[in-house]
C-alpha positions as CSV (number, residue, x, y, z in Angstrom):
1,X,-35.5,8.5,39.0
2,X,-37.0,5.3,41.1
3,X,-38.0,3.9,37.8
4,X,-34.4,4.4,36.0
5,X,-32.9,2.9,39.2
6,X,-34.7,-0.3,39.0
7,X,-34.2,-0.8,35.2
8,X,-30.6,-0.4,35.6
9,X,-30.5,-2.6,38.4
10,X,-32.3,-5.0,36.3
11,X,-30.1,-5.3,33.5
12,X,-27.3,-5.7,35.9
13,X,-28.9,-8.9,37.3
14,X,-30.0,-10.1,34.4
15,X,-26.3,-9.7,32.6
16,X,-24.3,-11.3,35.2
17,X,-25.4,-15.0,34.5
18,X,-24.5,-14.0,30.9
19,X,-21.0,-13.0,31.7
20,X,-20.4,-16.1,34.1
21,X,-22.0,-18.3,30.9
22,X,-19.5,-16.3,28.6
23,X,-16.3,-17.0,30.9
24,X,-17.4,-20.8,31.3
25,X,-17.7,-21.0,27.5
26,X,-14.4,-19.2,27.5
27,X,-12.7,-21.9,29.6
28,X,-13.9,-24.4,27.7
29,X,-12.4,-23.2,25.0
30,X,-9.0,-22.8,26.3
31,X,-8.8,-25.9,27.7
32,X,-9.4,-27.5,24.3
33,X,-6.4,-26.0,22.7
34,X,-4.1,-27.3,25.3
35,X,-2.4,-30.7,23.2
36,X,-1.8,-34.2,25.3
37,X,1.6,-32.5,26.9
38,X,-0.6,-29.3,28.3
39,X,0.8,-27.0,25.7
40,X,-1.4,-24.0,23.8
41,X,-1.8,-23.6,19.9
42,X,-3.3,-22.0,17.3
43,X,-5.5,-24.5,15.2
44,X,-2.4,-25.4,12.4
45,X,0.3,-23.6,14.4
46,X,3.1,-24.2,16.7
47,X,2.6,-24.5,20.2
48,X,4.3,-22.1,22.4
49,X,5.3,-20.7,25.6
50,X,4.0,-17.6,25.3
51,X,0.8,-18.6,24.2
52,X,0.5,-21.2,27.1
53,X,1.0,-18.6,29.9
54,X,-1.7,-16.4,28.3
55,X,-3.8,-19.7,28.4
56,X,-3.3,-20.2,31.9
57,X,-4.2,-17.3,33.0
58,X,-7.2,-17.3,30.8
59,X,-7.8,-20.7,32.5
60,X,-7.4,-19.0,36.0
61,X,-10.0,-16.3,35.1
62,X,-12.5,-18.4,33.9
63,X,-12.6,-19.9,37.4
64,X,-10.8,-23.9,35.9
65,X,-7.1,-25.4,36.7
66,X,-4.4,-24.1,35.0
67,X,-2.4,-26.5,35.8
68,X,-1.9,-28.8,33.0
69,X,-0.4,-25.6,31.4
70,X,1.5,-24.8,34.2
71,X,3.5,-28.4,33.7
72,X,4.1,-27.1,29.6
73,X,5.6,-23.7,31.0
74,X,7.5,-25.6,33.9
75,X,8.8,-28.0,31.0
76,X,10.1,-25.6,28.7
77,X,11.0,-22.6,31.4
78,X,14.8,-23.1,30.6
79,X,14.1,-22.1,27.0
80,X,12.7,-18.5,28.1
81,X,15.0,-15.6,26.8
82,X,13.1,-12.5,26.4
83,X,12.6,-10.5,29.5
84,X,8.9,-10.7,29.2
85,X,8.6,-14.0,28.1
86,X,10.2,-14.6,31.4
87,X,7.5,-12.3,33.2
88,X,4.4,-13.7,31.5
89,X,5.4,-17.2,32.6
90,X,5.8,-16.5,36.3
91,X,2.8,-14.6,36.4
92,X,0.9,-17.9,34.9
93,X,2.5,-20.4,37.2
94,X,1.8,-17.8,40.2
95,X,-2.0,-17.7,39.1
96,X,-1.6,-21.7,38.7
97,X,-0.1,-21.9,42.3
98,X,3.1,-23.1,40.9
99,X,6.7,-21.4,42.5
100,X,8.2,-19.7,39.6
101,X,11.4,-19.6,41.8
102,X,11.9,-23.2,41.2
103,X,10.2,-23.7,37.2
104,X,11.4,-26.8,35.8
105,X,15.0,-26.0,37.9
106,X,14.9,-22.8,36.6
107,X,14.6,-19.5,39.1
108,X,12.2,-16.9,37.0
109,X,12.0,-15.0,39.6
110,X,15.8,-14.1,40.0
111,X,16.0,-14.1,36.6
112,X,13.3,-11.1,36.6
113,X,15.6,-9.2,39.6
114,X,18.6,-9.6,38.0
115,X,17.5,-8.0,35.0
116,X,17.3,-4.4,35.9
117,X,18.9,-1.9,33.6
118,X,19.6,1.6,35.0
119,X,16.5,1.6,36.5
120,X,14.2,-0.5,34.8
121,X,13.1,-4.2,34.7
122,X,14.1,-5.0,31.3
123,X,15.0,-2.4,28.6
124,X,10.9,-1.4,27.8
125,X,8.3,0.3,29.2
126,X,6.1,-2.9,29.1
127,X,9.2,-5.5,30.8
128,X,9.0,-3.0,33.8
129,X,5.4,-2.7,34.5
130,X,5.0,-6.9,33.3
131,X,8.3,-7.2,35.9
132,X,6.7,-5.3,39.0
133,X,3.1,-7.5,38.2
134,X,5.7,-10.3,38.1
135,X,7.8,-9.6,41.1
136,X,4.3,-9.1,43.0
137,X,2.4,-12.2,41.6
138,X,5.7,-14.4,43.4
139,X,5.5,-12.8,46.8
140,X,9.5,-11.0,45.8
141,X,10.8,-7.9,46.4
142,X,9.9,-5.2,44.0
143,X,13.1,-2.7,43.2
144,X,12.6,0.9,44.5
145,X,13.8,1.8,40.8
146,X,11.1,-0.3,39.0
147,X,8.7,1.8,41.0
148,X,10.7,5.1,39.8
149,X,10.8,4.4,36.2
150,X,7.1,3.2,36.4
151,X,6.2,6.6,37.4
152,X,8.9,8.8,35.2
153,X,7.8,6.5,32.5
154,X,3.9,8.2,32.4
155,X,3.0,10.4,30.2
156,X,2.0,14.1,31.5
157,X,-1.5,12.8,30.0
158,X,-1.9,10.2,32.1
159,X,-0.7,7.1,29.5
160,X,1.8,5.0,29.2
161,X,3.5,4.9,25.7
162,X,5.0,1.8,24.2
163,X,8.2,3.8,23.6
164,X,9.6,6.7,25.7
165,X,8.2,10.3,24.9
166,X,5.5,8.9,22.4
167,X,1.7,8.5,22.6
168,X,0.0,6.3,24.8
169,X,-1.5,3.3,23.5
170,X,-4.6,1.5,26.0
171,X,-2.7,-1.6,26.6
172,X,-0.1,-0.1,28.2
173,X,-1.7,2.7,30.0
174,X,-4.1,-0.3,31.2
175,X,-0.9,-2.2,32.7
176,X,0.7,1.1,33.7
177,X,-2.3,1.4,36.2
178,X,-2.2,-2.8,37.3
179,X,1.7,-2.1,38.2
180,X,0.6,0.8,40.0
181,X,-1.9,-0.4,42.2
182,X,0.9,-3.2,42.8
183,X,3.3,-1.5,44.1
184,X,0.4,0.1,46.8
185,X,-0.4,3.2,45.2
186,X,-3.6,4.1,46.1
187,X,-6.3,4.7,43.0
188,X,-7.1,8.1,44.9
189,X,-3.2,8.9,43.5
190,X,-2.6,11.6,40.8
191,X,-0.7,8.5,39.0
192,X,-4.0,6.4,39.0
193,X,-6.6,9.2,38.3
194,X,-5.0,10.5,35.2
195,X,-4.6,7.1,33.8
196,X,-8.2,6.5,34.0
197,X,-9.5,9.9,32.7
198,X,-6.9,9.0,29.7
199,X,-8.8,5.3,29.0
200,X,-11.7,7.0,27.6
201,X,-10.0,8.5,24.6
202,X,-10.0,5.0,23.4
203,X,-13.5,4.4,23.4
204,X,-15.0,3.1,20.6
205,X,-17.9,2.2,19.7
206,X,-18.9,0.5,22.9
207,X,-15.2,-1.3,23.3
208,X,-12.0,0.5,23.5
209,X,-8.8,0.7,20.9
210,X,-5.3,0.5,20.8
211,X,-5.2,3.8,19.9
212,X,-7.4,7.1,19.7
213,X,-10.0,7.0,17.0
214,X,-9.1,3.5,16.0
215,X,-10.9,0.7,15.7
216,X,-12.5,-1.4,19.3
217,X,-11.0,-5.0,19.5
218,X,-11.2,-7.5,22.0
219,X,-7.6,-7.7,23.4
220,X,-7.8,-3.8,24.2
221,X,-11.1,-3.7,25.8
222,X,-9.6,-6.6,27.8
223,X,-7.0,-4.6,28.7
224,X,-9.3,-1.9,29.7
225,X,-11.7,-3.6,31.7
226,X,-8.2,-5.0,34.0
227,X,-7.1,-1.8,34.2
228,X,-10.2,-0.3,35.7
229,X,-11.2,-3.1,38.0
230,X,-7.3,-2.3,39.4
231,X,-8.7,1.0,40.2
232,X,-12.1,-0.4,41.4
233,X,-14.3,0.9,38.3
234,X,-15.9,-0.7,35.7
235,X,-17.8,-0.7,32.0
236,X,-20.6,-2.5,31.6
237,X,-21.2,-1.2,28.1
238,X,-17.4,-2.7,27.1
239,X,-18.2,-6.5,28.9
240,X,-21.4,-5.9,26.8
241,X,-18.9,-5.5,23.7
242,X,-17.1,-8.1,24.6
243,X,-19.1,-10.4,25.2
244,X,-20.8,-9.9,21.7
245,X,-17.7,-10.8,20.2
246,X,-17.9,-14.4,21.6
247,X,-18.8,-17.0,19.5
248,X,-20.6,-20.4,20.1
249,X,-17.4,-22.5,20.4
250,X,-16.5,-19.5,23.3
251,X,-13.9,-18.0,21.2
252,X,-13.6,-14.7,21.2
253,X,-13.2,-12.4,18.1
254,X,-10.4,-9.9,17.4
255,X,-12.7,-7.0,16.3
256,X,-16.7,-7.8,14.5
257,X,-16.4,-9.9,11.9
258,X,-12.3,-10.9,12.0
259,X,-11.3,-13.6,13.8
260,X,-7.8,-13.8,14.0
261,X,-5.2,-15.6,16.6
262,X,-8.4,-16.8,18.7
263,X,-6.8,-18.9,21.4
264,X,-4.5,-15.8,22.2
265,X,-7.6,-13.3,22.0
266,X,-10.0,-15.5,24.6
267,X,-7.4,-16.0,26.3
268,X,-6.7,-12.0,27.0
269,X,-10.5,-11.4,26.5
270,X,-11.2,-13.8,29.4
271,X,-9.1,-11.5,32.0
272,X,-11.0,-8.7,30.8
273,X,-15.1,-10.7,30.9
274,X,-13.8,-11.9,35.0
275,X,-12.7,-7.7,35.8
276,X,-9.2,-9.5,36.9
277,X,-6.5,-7.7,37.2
278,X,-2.8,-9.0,37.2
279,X,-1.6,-10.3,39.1
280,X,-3.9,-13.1,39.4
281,X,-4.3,-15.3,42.6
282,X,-5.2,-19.1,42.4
């Protein structure tokens, strides 16, 4: 038993200067897809929004300044429509120590409040839990009905579906459990517990799917790895995975052997290599 003890000890040691090397590399990354006006692409796309918050928050996670970024979202904040487009941005410019209350003259936050819809932040499952993580990240109220729905929304198994009444999917369950803990419900809860025990149907093959018995990829075992640091646990075997899937420019792979989207997948696969959960502090 002494002898397991000190082997397991020693790969934990000896994997942690990996991981910080991994995030670094990470970082580096992200910053170098940021173009001269602090905005993310894809190599030979458009840059967007959306892809700039996840960059900032990558950024944040990777221990650099997200605030280059932060000007890009601040720039362009008026242009934000979707509910969770709204959401993503104030949660980067929160982690960036911006006020998303005052975004380029544009309130996010109260544009996040205002948006409840019989009970719900948004009209979705995921615009409510991103809206509570949102509401939380910017020091705001959080309504007593977004905590309600957040609940009524769970599965009895535990997960979170992407659509009322259907299976659960990680990503979701993962945030399900961030929102949770946000609104101060303690990991001990019945909410929380189930909501782990439910993550490990989506192990696979050292990483975790979107769904049961699919395929690992990087974004979910992101997800993962957030959602269990929110409830103070971890997976060393799935940061292994992850990490695996990093390359030598410090991109990070969508599954082995398919890169696809890379600046978004670092960008989510950083979050899950630091065990950050949202929302993210500066």
């Amino acid at each position: 038993m002494r002898s397991l003890l000190i082997g397991l000890l020693a790969l934990l040691f000896v994997g942690l200067p990996a991981q910080a090397a991994s995030l670094s590399s990470a970082g580096s990354y992200l910053g170098k897809s940021l173009d001269a006006n602090g905005c993310a692409r894809e190599s030979g796309e458009t840059a967007s929004v959306h892809l700039t918050s996840w960059v900032a928050l990558g950024l944040v996670a990777s221990g650099r300044s997200a605030g280059f970024a932060a000007s890009c979202i601040e720039r362009h904040a008026s242009a934000l429509t979707a509910t969770t487009d709204i959401e993503l941005a104030t949660l980067a410019l929160a982690a960036a120590g911006r006020n998303p209350s005052n975004a380029g003259g544009r309130n996010l936050v109260r544009a996040i409040q205002t948006s409840l819809h019989k009970g719900r932040i948004g009209t979705l499952v995921a615009s409510n839990q991103f809206g509570i993580l949102a509401l939380k990240a910017a020091g705001a109220s959080i309504p007593a009905a977004a905590r309600r729905t957040l609940i009524a929304d769970q599965n009895r198994d535990g997960s979170w579906p992407v659509s009322l009444g259907g299976d659960g999917d990680s990503n979701l369950t993962a945030s399900g459990i961030m929102a949770a803990v946000a609104l101060g419900i303690a990991p001990t809860s019945t909410v929380i517990v189930r909501a782990v025990a439910y993550l490990k149907r989506f192990r696979s093959h050292g990483g975790y799917a979107l769904t049961a018995g699919s395929t690992p990829d990087a974004q979910s075992t992101a997800w993962v790895l957030q959602g269990l640091a929110a409830a103070g646990k971890r997976d060393p075997a799935a940061e292994a995975y992850l990490t695996s899937l990093q390359g030598s420019t410090g991109a990070v792979a969508y599954q082995r052997g398919l890169a696809i989207t890379p600046v978004w997948v670092t960008a989510q696969a950083a979050l899950g290599l630091a065990r950050r959960p949202l929302p993210l502090r500066p």
